[in-house]
N, C-alpha and C positions, 0 to 999 in steps of 0.2 A: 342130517343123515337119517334115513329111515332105520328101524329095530333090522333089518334081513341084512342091512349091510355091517360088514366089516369095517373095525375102528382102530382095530389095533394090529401093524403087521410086524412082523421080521423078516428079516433077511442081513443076513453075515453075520455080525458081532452088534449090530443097531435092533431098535423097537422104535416107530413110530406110531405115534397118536394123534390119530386126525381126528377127532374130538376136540382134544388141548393143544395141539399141532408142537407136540413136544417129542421132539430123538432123541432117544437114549443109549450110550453102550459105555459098557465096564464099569456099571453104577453112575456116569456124569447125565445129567439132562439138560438136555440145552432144547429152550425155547426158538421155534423158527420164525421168521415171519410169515406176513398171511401166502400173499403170494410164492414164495418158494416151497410152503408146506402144501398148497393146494397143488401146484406139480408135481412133489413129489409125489402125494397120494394119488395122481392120475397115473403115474409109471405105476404105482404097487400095484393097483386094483387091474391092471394089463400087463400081467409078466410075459415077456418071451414074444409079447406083439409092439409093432412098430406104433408110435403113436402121431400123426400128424402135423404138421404147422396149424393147417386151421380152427383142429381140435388145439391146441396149444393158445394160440390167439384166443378160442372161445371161452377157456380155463380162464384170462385176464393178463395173456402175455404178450400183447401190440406188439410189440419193436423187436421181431426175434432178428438177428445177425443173420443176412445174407451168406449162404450156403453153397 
């Protein structure tokens, strides 16, 4: 992650760090794995926009479930 980018977000009662790819809420932190923490940081950094299959695929998610 480049210095201009955003590393640490909120939203509801969670904190995510894509850095240490750790979610935190109500003091618990739980470590994610690689791939579900790199999703979810592609939702944060695109609020309120729709995000793709193909951009999803290119994050490292092959086998999305037929839609």
């Amino acid at each position: 992650m480049s210095g201009s980018e955003v590393s640490v977000f909120t939203f509801g009662p969670f904190t995510f760090d894509s850095e240490t790819l750790e979610l935190s809420a109500g003091g618990e932190v739980r470590a994610l794995e690689p791939l579900p923490a790199r999703i979810l940081g592609l939702l944060l950094t695109r609020p309120g926009r729709m995000v793709s299959r193909d951009e999803l695929r290119r994050f490292g998610w092959p086998r999305l479930p037929a839609v």
